[in-house]
DRENVOSE-467915 format. One record per residue (C-alpha): residue number from 0; residue in one letter; chain; y negated, z, x negated. Coordinates in steps of 0.05 Angstrom, whole numbers, plus 5000, padded with zeros to 4 digits. Layout:
N
PATOR:NUM:A:A:Y:Z:X
...
END
This chain:
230
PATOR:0:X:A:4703:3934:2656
PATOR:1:X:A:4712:3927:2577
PATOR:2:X:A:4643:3920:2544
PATOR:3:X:A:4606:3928:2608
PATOR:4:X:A:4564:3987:2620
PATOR:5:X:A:4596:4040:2661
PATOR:6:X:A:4572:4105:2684
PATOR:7:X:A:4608:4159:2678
PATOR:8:X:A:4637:4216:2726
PATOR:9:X:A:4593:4277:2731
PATOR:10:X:A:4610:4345:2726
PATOR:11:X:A:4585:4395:2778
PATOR:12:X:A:4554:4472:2766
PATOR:13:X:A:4607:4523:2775
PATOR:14:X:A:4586:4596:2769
PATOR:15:X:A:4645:4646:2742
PATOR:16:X:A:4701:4630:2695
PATOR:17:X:A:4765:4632:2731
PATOR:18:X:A:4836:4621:2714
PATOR:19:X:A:4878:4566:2763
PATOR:20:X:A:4942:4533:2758
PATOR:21:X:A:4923:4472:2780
PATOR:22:X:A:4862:4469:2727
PATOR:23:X:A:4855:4456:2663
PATOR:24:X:A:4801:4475:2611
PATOR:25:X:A:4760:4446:2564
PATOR:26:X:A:4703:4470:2511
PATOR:27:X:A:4633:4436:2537
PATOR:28:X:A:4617:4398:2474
PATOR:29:X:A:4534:4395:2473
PATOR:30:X:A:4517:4327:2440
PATOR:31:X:A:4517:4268:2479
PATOR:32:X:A:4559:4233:2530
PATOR:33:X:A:4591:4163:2495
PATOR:34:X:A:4630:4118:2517
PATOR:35:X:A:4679:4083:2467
PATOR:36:X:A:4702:4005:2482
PATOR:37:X:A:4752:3973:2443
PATOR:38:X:A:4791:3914:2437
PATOR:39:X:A:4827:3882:2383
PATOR:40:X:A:4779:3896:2315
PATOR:41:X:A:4723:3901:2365
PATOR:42:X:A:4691:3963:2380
PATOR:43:X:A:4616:3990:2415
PATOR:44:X:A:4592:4053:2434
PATOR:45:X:A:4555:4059:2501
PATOR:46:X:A:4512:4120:2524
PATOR:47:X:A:4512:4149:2598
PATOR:48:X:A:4458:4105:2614
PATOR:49:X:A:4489:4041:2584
PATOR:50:X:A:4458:4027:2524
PATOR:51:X:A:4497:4003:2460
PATOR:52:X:A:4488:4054:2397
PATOR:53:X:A:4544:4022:2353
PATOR:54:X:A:4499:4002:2299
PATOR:55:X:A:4474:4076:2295
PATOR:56:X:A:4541:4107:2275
PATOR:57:X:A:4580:4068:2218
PATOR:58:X:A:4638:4127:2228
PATOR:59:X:A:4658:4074:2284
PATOR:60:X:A:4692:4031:2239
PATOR:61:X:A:4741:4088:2236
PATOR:62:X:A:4737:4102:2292
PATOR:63:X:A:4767:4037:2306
PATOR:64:X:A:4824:4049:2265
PATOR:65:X:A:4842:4109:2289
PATOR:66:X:A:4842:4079:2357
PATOR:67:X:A:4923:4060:2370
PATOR:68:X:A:4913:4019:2428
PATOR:69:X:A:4896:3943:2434
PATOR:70:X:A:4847:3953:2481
PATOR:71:X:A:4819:4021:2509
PATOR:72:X:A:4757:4054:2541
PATOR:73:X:A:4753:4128:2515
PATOR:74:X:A:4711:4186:2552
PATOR:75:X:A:4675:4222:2489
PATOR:76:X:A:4624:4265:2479
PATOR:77:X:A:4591:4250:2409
PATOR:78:X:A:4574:4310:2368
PATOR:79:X:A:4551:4344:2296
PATOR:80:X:A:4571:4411:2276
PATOR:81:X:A:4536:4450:2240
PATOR:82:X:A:4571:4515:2215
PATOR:83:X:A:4628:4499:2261
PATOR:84:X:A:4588:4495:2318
PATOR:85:X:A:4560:4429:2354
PATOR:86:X:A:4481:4427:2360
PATOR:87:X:A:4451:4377:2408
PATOR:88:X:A:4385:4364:2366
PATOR:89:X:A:4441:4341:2310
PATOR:90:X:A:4464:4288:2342
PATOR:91:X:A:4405:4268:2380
PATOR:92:X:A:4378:4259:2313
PATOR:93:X:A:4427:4209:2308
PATOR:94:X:A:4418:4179:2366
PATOR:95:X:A:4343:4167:2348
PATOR:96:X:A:4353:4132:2277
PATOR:97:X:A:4339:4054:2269
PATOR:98:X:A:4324:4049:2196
PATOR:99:X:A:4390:4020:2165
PATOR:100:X:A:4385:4066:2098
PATOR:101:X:A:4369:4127:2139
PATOR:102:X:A:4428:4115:2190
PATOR:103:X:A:4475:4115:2122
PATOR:104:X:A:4443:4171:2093
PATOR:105:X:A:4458:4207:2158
PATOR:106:X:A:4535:4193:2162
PATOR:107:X:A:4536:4240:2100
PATOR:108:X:A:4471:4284:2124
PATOR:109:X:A:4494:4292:2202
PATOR:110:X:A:4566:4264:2201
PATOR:111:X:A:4585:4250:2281
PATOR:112:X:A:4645:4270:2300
PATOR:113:X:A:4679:4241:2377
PATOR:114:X:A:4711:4280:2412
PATOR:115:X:A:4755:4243:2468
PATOR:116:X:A:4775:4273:2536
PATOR:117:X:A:4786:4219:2577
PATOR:118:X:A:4819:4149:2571
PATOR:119:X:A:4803:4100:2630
PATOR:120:X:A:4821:4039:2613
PATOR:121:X:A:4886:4015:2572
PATOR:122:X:A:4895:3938:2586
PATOR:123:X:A:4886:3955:2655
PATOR:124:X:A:4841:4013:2688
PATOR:125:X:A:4866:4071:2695
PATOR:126:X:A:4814:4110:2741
PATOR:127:X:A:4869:4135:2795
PATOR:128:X:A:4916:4158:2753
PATOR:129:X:A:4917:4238:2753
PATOR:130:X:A:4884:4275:2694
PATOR:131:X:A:4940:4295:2659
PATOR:132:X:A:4974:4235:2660
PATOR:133:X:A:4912:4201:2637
PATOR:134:X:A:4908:4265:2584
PATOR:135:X:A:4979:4249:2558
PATOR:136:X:A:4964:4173:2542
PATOR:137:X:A:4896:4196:2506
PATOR:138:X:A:4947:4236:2460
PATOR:139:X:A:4982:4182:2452
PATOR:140:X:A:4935:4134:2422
PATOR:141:X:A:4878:4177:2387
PATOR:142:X:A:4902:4189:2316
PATOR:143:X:A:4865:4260:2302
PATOR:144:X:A:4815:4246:2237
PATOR:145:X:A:4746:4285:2220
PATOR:146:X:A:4710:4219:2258
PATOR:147:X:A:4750:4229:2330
PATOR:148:X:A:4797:4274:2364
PATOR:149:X:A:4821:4292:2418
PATOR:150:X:A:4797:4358:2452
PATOR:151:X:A:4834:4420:2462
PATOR:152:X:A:4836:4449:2536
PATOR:153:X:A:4882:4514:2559
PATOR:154:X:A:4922:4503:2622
PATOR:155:X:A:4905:4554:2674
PATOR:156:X:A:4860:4611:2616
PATOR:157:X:A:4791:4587:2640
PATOR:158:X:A:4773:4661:2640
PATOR:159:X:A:4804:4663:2557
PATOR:160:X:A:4771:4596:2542
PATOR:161:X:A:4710:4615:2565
PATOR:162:X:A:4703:4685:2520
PATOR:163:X:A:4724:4644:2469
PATOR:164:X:A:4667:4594:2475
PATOR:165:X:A:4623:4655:2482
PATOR:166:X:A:4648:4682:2407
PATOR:167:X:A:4637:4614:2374
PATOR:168:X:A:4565:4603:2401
PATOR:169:X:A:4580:4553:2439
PATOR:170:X:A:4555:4521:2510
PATOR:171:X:A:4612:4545:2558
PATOR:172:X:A:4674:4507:2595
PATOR:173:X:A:4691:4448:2635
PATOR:174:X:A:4741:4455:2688
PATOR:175:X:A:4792:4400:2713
PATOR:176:X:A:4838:4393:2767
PATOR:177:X:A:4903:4366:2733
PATOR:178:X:A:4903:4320:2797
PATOR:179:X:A:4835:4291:2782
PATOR:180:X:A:4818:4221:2796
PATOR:181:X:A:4764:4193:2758
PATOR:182:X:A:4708:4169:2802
PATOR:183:X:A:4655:4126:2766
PATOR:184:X:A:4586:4148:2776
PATOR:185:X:A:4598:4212:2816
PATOR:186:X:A:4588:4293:2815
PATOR:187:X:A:4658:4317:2838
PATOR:188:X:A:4667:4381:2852
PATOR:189:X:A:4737:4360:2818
PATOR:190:X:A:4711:4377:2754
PATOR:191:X:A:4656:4442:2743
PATOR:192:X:A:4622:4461:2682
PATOR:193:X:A:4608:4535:2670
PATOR:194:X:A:4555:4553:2623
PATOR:195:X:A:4537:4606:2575
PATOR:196:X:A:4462:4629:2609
PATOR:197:X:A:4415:4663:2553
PATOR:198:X:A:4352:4694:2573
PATOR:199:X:A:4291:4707:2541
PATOR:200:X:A:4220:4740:2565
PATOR:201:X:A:4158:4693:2564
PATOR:202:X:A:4087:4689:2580
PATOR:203:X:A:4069:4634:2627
PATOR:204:X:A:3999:4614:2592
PATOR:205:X:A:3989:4546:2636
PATOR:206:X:A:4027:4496:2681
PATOR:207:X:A:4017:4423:2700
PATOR:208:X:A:4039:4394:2766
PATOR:209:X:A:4046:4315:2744
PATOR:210:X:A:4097:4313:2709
PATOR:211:X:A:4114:4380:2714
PATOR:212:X:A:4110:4424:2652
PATOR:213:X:A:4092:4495:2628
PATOR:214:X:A:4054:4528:2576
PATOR:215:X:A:4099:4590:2548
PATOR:216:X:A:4082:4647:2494
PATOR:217:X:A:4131:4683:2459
PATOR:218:X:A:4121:4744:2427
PATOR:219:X:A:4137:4747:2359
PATOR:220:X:A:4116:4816:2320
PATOR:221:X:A:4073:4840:2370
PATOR:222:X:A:4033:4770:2362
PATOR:223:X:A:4026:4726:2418
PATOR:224:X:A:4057:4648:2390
PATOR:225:X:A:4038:4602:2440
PATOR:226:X:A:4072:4530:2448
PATOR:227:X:A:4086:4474:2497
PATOR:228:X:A:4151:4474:2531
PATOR:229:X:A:4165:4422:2573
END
């Protein structure tokens, strides 16, 4: 399992906020879904899909260190903020960089930041112990720094969480059952992420059927923009 690929387990679509005693809830972080593998003074980032993006975020090395576990396989999802806030074309940014001087000008530029929710492997896995157990040994070894930390959740407030979220800007909730089990590659209904929907009018100008995509105008001052949405 250590410094394999692995794909994660999936979050569902919920609809309302609610407020349960047998949940818990998180902030939906929007960056990108990592994986964190370490062992000994060995450590690698993997993405969703299994690729390795070490080399594209030198904050790993203390990462590493903050890391109080021989050997561990953290849940993260890998963010920037940006006036407090994470923004997803931040960190893909990151994600995107190959050029060794402009992946160290972007440590100071677009500083990533892990945020750990899930620890599924300590020595041994750990995929059917419940979430909160699981929850209480990520405490346990993640030393809190600017580079990694664990995330907050409220027991039972989704409703409070999710106003919250909707103050700071920010993408909506994730809700656990405390009992969760995690289940590699699957959608569980276990866990359900409930989003922040914004709307905005368009003009459909165009469409294509393969791939699918649309042509959209936005109105702008009373001036039709036109651009490719896809």
């Amino acid at each position: 399992m250590l410094f394999t690929p692995i794909k994660p387990m999936i979050v569902s679509i919920g609809n309302e906020p609610f407020g349960s005693e047998h949940h818990i809830f998180e902030p939906k972080w929007d960056g990108w879904r990592i994986l964190l593998h370490k062992q000994r003074d060995r450590i690698e980032a993997y993405t969703r899909n299994g690729n390795i993006v070490t080399s594209k975020f030198p904050e790993l090395r203390e990462v590493r260190e903050a890391i109080k576990a021989n050997s561990a396989i953290l849940d993260c999802e890998g963010i920037v903020l940006r006036g407090g806030r994470p923004v997803f074309d931040d960190f893909s940014f990151r994600g995107r960089l190959s050029n060794s001087a402009r992946i160290r000008d972007a440590v100071h530029t677009h500083p990533a930041t892990f945020v750990a929710f899930d620890v599924i492997y300590m020595e041994h896995e750990l995929l059917n112990e419940p979430l909160m157990k699981r929850k209480q040994r990520l405490t346990e070894i993640v030393c809190p720094t600017e580079v990694i930390t664990p995330t907050m959740y409220l027991e039972g407030k989704g409703k409070a969480l999710f106003e919250l979220t909707r103050e700071k800007d920010m993408e909506g909730i994730v809700a656990k059952r405390k009992d969760s089990r995690y289940l590699l590659d699957t959608k569980s209904m276990d866990w359900l992420k409930i989003k922040h929907f914004k709307s905005i009018d368009v003009v459909i100008l165009g469409y294509r059927s393969n791939p699918f995509g649309l042509v959209i105008g936005l109105n702008f001052n009373h001036q039709l923009s036109e651009f490719p949405h896809f």
